[in-house]
N, C-alpha and C positions, 0 to 999 in steps of 0.2 A: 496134356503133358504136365506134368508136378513137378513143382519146382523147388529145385535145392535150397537148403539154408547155408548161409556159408557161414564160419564158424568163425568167428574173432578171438583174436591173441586175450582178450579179457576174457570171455567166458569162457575160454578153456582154461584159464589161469587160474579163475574162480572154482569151477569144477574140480580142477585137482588138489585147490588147495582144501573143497568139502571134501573130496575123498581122503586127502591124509590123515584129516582129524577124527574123520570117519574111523579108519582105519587101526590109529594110535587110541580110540577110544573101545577098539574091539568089536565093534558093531558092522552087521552085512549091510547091504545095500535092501535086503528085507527088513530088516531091524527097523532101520532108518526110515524107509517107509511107511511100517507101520503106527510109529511114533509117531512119525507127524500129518498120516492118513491121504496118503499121496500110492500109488503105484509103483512100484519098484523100476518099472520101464521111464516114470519119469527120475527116477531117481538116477538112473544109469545115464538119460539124457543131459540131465544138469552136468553129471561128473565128466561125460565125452563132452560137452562145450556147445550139446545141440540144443539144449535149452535155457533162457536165461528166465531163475526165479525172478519173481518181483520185491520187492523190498518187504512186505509182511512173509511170505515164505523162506525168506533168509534171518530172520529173525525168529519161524519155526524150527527151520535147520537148526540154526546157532543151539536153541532151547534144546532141543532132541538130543543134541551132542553135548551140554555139559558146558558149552563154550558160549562167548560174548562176541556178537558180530565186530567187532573190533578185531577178533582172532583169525578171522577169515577174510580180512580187510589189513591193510595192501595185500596183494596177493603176488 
């Protein structure tokens, strides 16, 4: 049996706040991906709350998008 992850008020807070600047910056969830050489399925994961990056891949985020992890921090 496989087991759920359960989704924390952070990493979904985190995720959507990647997806707005995502979004304000015009870029897909493809885009995004391939920028920073990740799968687009994890990308959609981050932004649903089902994955949390680790601190060097939110600093590729940031990079990708133009923005300073400062920007996606508080969330």
């Amino acid at each position: 049996m496989s087991k759920v992850k359960k989704i924390t008020e952070q990493d979904y807070r985190l995720g959507r706040k990647i997806q707005k600047i995502r979004k304000v910056k015009g870029l897909t969830q493809e885009q995004l991906a391939e920028k920073i050489k990740v799968s687009t399925t994890f990308i959609g994961y981050v932004e649903t709350g089902y994955r949390r990056p680790n601190l060097k891949m939110i600093y590729k985020i940031a990079r990708a998008l133009d923005a300073k992890v400062k920007d996606i921090f508080p969330f």
